[in-house]
N, C-alpha and C positions, 0 to 999 in steps of 0.2 A: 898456790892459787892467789893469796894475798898478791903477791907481788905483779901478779896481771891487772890484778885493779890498781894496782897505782902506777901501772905502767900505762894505763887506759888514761889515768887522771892528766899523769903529766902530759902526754901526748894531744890532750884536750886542751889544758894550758897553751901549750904551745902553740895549736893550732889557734887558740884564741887570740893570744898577744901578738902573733907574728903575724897575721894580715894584716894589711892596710885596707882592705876593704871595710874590716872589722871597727877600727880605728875611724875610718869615715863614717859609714852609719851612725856610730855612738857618740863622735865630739861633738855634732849639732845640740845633741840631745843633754850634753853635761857640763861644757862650757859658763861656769858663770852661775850655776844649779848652786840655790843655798844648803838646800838638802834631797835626799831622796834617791842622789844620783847613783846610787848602788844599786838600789830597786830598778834602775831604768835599764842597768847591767844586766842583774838578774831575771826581770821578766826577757829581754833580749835572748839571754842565754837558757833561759827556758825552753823558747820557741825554737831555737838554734838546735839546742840538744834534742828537743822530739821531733825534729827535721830529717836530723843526724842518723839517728834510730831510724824512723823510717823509709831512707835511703839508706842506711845501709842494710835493713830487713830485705827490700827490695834489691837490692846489688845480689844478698846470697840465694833470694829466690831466682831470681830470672840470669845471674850468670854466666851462664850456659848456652843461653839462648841468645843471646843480643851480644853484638859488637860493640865493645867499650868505649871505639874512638865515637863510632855515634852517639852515645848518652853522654860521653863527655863534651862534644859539642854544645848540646842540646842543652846542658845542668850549667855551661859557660855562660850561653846566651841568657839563661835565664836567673842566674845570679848579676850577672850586668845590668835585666832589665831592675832586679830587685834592688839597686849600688843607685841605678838612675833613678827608681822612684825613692828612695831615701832620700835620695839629696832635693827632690822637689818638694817632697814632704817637709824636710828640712828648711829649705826655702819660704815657703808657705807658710808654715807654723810660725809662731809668735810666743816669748816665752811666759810663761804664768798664765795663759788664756786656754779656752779649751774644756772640756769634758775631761776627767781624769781618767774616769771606766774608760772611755771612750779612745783616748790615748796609749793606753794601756794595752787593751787589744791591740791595736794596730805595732807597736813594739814587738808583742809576740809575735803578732802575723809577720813582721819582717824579718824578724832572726827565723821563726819556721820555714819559711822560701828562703832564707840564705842557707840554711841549715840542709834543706832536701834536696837544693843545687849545688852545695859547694863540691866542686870536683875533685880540692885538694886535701879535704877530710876524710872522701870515699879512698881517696890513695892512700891516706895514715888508715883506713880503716883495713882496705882490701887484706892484707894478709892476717890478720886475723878472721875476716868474712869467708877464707878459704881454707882454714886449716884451724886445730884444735877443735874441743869438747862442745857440745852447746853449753855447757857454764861454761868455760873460757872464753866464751864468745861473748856471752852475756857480763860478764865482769870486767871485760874488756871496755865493751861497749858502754857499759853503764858507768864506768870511771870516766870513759873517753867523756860523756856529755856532763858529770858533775865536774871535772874538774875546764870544763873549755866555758861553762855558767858559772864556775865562782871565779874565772879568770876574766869573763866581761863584767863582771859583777865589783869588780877589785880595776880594772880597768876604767869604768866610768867614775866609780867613787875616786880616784885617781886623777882623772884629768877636772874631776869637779874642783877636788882638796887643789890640787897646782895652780887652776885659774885663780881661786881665793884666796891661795899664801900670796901669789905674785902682785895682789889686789891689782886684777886686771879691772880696768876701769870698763864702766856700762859702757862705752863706746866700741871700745875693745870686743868686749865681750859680745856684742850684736854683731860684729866682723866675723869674727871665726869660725863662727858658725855657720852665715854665709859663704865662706872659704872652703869651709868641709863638706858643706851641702854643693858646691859648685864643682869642688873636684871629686867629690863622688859622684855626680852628674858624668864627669867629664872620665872618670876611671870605669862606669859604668858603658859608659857609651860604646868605649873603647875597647872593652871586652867583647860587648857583645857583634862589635864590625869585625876583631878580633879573630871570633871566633866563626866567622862565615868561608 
């Protein structure tokens, strides 16, 4: 049984680090961050992981009933619209300014809509959502989302820590963000024309 949960964990890692979706929503966000840029991982992968959970509660409930290519359409277009509004959000935002509380939700609220749409976590998820024990499933599931939140979590403390060895200069540092907010605009969009 151990070893289902830390096959769940890795698999959440993985899922974490190897998108570029993932990667665009979170640089805007940790770029040039003196501190905190873990927490900004963390609440992210919070939202993500109770996404994750209730899209794949939902995959094992209904199943049976629904045609897959349909909700994968449907989970595509609406992880693009969620990739598009990061990056305007992105845009928009200004750094050190703002509400913290008020910031904060909106992090979670993003990784939770990435998290309930992402189509290719329901695929790492599907074959345990169809087979084994309900704990197997549930250890499964619950490694899948701790380890895919300490992997955005370790992810943005990461590109925070590299902007500040490389002492990316303020100038710099106000680009990249613009950059990753414009091509997650632009990876969003794409998905979701994509997926029509």
């Amino acid at each position: 049984m151990p070893l289902i949960a830390l096959a769940g964990v890795g698999s959440g890692a993985l899922h974490a680090l190897a998108g570029p979706d993932h990667l665009l929503s979170l640089a805007p966000l940790s770029v040039g961050r003196r501190q905190g840029a873990w927490r900004v991982g963390l609440l992210w992968g919070l939202g993500h992981g109770l996404g994750t959970l209730v899209a794949a509660g939902l995959l094992m409930v209904v199943l049976s009933a629904v045609h897959l290519e349909f909700v994968d359409q449907w989970a595509e277009r609406i992880a693009g619209l969620a990739l598009l509004s990061m990056g305007v959000w992105g845009l928009k935002r200004r750094v050190g300014t703002g509400d913290d509380a008020r910031q904060s939700r909106g992090v979670v609220a993003v990784g939770l809509v990435h998290g309930l749409t992402g189509a290719s976590a329901l695929l790492l998820l599907l074959p345990v959502t169809v087979s084994g024990t309900g704990a197997e499933q549930a250890l499964f599931l619950g490694g899948f989302s701790v380890g895919s939140t300490l992997a955005m979590s370790a992810l943005t403390a990461g590109i925070a820590a590299f902007s500040r060895a490389r002492r990316v200069s303020a100038k710099v540092a106000t680009h990249v963000p613009r950059v990753a907010s414009t091509l997650s605009i632009v990876l969003g969009g794409a998905w979701m024309a994509g997926s029509f």
